[in-house]
C-alpha positions, 0 to 999 in steps of 0.5 A, spaced: 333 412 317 335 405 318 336 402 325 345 402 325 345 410 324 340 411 330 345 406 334 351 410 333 349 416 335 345 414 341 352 411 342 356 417 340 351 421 345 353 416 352 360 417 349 360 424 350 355 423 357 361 419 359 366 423 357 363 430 361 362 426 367 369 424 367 370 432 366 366 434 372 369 428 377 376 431 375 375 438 375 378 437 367 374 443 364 376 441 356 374 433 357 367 437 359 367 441 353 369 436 349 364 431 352 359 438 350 361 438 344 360 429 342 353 430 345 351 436 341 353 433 335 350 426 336 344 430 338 344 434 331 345 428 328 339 425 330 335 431 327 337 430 321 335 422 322 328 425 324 328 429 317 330 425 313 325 419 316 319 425 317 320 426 309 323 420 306 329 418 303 
């Protein structure tokens, strides 16, 4: 997976580390989830990246 995708989701992840942690200083249980959530698909993103690169395009 080229260099490009692997940044936006790298940045995607700190977005969501980002807005969890502004959750929990405000106490805002749904910038928390909301926060979860962005990492969870950035994180899931990146499997799919690992696939590909492990088997090919």
């Amino acid at each position: 997976m080229g260099w490009m995708d692997k940044a936006k989701h790298a940045a995607e992840s700190l977005q969501g580390k980002t807005k969890k942690s502004a959750g929990d200083a405000t106490g805002d249980r749904s910038l928390q989830a909301e926060g979860r959530a962005d990492q969870g698909k950035a994180s899931a993103k990146k499997v799919g990246d690992d696939v590909k690169d492990t088997f090919g395009n």
